[in-house]
C-alpha positions as CSV (number, residue, x, y, z in Angstrom):
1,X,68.6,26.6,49.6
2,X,67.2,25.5,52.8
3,X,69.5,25.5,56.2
4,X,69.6,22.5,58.7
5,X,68.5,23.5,61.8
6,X,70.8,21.7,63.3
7,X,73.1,24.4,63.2
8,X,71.4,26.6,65.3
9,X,71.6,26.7,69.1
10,X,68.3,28.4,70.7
11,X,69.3,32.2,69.9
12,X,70.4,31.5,66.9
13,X,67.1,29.4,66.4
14,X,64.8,32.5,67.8
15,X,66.7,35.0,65.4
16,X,65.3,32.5,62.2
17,X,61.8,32.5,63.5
18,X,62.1,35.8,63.9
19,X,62.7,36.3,59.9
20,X,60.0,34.2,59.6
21,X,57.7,36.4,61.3
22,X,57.6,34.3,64.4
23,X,57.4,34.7,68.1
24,X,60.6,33.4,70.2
25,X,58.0,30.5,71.9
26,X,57.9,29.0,68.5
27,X,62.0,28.4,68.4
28,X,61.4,26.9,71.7
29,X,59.1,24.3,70.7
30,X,60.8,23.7,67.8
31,X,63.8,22.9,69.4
32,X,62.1,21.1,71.8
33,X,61.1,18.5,68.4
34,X,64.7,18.4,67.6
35,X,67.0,17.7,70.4
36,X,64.3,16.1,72.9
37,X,62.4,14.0,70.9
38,X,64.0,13.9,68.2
39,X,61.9,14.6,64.8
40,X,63.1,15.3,61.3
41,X,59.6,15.8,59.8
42,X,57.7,19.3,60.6
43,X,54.4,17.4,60.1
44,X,55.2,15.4,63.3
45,X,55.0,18.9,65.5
46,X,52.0,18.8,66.3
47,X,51.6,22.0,68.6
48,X,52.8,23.9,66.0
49,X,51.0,26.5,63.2
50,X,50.6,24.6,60.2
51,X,50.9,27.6,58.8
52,X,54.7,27.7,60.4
53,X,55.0,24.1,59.5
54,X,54.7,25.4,55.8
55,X,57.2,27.7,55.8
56,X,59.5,25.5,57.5
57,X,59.1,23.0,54.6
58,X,60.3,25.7,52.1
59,X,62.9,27.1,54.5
60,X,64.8,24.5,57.0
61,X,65.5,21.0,57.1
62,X,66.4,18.3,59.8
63,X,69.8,16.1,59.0
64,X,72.1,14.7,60.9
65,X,75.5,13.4,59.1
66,X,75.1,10.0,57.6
67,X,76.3,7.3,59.4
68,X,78.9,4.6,57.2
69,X,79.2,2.6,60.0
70,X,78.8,1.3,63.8
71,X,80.8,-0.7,65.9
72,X,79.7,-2.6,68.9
73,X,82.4,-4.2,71.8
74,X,82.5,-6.4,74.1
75,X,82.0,-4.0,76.6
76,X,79.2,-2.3,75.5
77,X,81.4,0.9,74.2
78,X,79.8,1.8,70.7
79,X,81.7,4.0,68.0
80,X,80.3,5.1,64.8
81,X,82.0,6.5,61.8
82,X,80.3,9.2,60.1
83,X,80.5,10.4,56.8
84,X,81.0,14.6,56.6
85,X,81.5,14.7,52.5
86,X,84.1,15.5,50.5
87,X,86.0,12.0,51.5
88,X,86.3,12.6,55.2
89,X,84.8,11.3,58.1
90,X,85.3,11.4,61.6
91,X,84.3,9.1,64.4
92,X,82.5,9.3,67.9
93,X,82.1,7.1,71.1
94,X,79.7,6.1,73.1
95,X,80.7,4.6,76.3
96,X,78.6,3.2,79.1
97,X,79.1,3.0,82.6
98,X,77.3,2.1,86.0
99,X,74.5,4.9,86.4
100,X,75.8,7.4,83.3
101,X,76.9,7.5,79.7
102,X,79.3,9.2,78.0
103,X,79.9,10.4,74.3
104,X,83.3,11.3,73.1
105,X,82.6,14.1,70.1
106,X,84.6,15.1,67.6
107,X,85.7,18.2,66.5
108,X,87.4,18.7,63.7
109,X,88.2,16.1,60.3
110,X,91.4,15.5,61.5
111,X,93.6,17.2,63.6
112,X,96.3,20.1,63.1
113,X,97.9,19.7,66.7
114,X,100.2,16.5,65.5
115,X,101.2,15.5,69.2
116,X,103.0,12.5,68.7
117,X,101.3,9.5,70.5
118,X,97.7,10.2,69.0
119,X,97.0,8.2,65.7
120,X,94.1,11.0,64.6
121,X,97.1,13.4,64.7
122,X,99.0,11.4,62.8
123,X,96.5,12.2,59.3
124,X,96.9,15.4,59.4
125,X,94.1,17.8,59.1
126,X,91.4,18.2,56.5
127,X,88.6,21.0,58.3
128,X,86.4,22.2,60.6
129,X,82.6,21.1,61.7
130,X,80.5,22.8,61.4
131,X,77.9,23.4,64.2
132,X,75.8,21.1,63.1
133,X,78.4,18.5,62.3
134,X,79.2,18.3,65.9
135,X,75.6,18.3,67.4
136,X,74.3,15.3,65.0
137,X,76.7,13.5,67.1
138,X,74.8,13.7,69.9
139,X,71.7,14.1,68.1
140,X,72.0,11.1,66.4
141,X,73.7,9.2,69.2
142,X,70.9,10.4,72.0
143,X,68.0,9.1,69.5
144,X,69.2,6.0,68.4
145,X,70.2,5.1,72.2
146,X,66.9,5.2,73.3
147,X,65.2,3.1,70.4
148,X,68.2,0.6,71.0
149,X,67.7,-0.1,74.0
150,X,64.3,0.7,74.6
151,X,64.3,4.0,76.5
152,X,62.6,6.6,76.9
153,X,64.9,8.3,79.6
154,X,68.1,10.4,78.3
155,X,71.0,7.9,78.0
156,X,73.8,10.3,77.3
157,X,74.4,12.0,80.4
158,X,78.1,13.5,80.3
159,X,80.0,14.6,77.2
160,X,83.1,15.2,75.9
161,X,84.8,16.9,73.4
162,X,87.8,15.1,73.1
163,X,87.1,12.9,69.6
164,X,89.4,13.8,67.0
165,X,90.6,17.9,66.5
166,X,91.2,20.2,68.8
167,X,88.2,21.9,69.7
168,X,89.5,25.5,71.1
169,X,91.1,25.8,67.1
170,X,87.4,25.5,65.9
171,X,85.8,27.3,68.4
172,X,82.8,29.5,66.8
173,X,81.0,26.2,65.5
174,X,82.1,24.7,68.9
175,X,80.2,27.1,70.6
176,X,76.8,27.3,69.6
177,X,77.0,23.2,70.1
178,X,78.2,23.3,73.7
179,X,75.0,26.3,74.5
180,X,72.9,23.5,73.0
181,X,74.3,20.7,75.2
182,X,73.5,22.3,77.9
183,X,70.3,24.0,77.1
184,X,67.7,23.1,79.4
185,X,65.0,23.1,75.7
186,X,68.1,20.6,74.1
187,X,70.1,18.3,76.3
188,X,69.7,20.3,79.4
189,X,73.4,18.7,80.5
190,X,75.5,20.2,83.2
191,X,78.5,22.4,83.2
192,X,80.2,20.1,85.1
193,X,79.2,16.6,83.0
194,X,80.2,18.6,79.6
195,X,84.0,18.9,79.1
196,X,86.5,20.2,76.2
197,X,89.7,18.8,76.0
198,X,92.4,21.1,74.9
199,X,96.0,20.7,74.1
200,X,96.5,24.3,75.5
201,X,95.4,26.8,72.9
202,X,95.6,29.8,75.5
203,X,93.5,32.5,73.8
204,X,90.6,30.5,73.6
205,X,90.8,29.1,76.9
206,X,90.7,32.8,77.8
207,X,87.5,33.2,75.9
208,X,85.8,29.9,77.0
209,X,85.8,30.8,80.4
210,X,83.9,34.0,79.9
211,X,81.7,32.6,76.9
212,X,80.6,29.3,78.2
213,X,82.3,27.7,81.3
214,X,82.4,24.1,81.2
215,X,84.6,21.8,82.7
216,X,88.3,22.0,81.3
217,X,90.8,18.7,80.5
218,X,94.6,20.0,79.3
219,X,96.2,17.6,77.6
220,X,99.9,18.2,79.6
221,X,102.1,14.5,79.1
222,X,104.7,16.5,80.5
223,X,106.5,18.2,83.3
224,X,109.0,20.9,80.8
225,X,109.0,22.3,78.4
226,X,111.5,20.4,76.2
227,X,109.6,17.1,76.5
228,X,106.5,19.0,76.1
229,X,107.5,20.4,72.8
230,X,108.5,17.2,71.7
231,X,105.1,15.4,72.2
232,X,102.7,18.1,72.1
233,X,104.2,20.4,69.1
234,X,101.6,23.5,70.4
235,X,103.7,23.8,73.4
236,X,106.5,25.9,71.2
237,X,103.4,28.2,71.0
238,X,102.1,28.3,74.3
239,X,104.9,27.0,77.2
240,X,103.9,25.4,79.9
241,X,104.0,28.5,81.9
242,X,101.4,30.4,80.0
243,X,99.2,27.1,79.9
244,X,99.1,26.9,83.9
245,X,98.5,30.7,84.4
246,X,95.5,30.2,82.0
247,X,94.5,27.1,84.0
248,X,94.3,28.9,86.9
249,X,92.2,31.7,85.2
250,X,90.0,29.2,84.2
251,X,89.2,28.2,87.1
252,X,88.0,31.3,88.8
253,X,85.0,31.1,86.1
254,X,85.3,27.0,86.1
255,X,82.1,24.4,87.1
256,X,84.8,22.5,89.4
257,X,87.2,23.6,91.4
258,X,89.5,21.7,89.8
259,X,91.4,21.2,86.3
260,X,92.1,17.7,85.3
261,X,96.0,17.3,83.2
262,X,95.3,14.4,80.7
263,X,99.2,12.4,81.0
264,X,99.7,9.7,78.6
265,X,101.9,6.9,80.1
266,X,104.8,6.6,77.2
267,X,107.4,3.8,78.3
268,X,110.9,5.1,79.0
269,X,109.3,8.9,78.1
270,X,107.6,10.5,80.2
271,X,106.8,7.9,82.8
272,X,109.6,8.2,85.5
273,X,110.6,8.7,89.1
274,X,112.0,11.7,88.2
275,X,108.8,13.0,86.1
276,X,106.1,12.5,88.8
277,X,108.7,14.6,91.5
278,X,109.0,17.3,88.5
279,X,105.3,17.3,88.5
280,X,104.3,17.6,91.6
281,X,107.1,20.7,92.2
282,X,105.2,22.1,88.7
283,X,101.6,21.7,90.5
284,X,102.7,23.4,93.9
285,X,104.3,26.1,91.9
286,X,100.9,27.3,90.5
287,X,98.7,26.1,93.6
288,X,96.7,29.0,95.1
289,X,96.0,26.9,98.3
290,X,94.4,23.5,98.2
291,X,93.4,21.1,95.7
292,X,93.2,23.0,92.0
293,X,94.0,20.0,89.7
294,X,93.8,16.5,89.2
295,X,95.9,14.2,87.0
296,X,94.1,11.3,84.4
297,X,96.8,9.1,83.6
298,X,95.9,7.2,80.1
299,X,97.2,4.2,79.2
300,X,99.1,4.5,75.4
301,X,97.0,3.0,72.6
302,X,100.4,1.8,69.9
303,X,100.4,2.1,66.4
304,X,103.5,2.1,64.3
305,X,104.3,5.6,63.2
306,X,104.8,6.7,66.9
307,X,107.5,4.8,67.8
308,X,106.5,4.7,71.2
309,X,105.6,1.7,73.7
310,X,102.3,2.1,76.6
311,X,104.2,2.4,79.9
312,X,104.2,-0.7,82.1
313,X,101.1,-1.6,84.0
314,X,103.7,-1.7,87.7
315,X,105.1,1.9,86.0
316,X,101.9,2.7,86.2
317,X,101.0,2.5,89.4
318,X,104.2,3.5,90.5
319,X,104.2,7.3,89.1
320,X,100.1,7.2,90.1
321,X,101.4,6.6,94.0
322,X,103.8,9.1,94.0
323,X,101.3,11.9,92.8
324,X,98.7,10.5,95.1
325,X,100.9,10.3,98.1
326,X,101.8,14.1,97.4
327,X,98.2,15.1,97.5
328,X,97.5,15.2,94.5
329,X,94.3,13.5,92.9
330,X,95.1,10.9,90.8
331,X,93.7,8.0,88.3
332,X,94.3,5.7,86.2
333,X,92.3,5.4,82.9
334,X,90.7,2.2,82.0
335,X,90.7,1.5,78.3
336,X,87.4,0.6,76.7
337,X,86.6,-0.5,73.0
338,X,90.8,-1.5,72.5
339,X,88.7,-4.3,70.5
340,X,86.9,-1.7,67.8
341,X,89.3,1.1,68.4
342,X,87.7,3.2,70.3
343,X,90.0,4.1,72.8
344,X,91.9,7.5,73.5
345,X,94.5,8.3,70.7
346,X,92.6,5.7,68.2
347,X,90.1,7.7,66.7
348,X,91.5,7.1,63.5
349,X,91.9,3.3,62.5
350,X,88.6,3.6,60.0
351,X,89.9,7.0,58.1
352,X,93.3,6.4,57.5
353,X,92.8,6.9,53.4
354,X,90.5,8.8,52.2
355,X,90.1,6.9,49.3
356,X,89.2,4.0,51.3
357,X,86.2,5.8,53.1
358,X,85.1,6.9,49.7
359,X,84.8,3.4,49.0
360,X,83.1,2.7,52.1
361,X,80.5,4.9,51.7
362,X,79.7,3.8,48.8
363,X,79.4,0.1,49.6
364,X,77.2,1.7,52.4
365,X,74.8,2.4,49.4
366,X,74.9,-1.4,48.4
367,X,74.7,-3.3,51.6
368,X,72.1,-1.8,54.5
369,X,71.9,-3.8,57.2
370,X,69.8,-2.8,60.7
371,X,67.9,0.0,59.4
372,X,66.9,2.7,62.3
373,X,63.6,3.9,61.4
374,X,62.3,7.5,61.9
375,X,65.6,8.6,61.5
376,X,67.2,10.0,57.9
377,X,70.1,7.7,58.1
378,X,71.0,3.7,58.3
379,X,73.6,2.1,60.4
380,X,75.5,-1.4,59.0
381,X,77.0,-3.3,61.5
382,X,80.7,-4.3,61.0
């Protein structure tokens, strides 16, 4: 059986050459064929022994997941579903914006977290990626960018991992991804433009922040722990308390000087007078000095098992005010690809039934529309 060498970050690439009975420099250049330019045949690397391309033929192979479908919207945000066997599939967005681009990654099929106002949670959890399940995303994503659009410049300049799972709960495939992100022989992206999303699995963030710093987002939504618990079930686990003190360990080991709290705006929830004041009091209880945090406020995206309705655009700005007026950094979240489903929480509309993707896939064998050559998958246009 051959292995994909997409599953190998460079040390893990050096240690197969090495079995091979080749010198490190050869993992380099090989990597370099995959994750800069691209190439799934060994014939195409040209500086390399034929003699090594040989063995690779026999040994390795080059494959990113299939790809059942893409999705274009009106504002340019692009999200592909693609197929990881077995009758799952998970989804990943690219969004682009004035002078960079972003992928949102995915993690896991499914998620395991359950918080309440995210439709991925809401179909439960199937597995893990693997390694190279979550660097064909960008792999794929990187490649096909550039022959879309007719570049030969890196499109993808920031990513994150906050697609559907929990990344810290699959965190030994996660790493050796993230080493190649930011490999200057792969993607050569910085800390601070790569960042994993978390719901607060504490242990890991522990270990992150020795292993491979790179900026941090903490899904919070709340102020207590009682309404904590109630949206974001790992809080019974891991209390607010021990989240913050891990924040703040983070940081001494952090890219920026700053940890940004994800808040989804629920209506009636979580989206109060009251909740912004119990915020900020939370913040300055945990503040060293200065500015250590900033807060992302995201807009709801509804779907009917929730039960919950987006907060009010004048709510909004209201709670945003009263955290800004305190000092405290704060945003508001545009939504991109509402129209294709693409924005945060939604990563899920495609997969709901996993009988339905099998069917999709294999209507993906019948109907190919919009071939992308050199590459060993198709994309149909839906």
């Amino acid at each position: 059986m051959t292995v994909n060498l997409l599953d190998y970050d460079l040390e893990g690439l050096a240690v197969f050459c090495d079995r091979l009975g080749e010198k490190r420099y050869r993992a380099v250049q090989l990597f370099r064929w995959i994750h800069q330019r691209g190439a799934t045949q060994f014939d195409e690397m040209s500086d390399l022994a034929k003699s090594l391309r040989e063995k690779l033929k026999t040994t390795a192979h080059i494959k990113a997941i299939d790809v059942v479908s893409q999705h274009i919207s009106s504002d340019g945000t692009i999200k592909w579903l693609f197929n990881v066997g077995g009758g799952d599939a998970v989804e990943t967005v690219f969004i682009p914006e004035d002078g960079r681009g972003t992928l949102c990654i995915s993690s896991q099929a499914g998620c395991a977290v359950g918080c309440r106002f995210c439709s991925t949670g809401h179909q439960g959890f199937s597995r893990n990626l693997t390694t190279g399940e979550i660097t064909s995303q960008l792999w794929f994503a990187e490649h096909f960018l550039r022959k879309h659009l007719n570049k030969d410049e890196r499109q993808i300049s920031n990513v994150v991992m906050m697609g559907m799972g929990e990344p810290l709960q699959n965190y030994s495939e996660l790493l050796p991804a993230l080493r190649t992100m930011l490999d200057d022989h792969g993607y050569g992206l910085s800390r601070r433009r790569v960042t994993v999303s978390t719901s607060g699995v504490v242990p890991m963030m522990d270990r992150l922040a020795l292993d491979c710093p790179v900026a941090l987002a903490v899904s919070l939504h709340a102020p207590d722990d009682a309404l904590r618990s109630n949206l974001v079930p790992l809080n019974k686990k891991y209390p607010i308390a021990e989240l913050l003190e891990a924040c703040n360990r983070y940081l001494v080991h952090a890219p920026r000087d700053f940890i940004t709290f994800e808040y989804c705006m629920l209506d009636g929830v979580n989206d109060q007078v009251e909740h912004a004041n119990e915020l900020i009091e939370l913040v300055r209880k945990y503040s060293s000095g200065g500015v250590w945090c900033k807060f992302n406020l995201i807009p709801f995206n509804p779907f009917p098992a929730s039960g919950l309705i987006r907060s009010k655009p004048e709510q909004v700005k209201i709670f945003a005010k009263i955290l800004s007026d305190a000092g405290i950094v704060t945003t508001i979240r545009k939504t991109r690809g509402d129209d294709i489903d693409a924005a945060c929480g939604q990563l899920a509309g495609d997969v709901k039934d996993r009988t339905d993707i099998t069917k999709r896939i294999a209507r993906q064998r019948m109907v190919m529309i919009k071939p992308v050559t050199d590459f060993d998958t198709q994309v149909r246009e839906t």
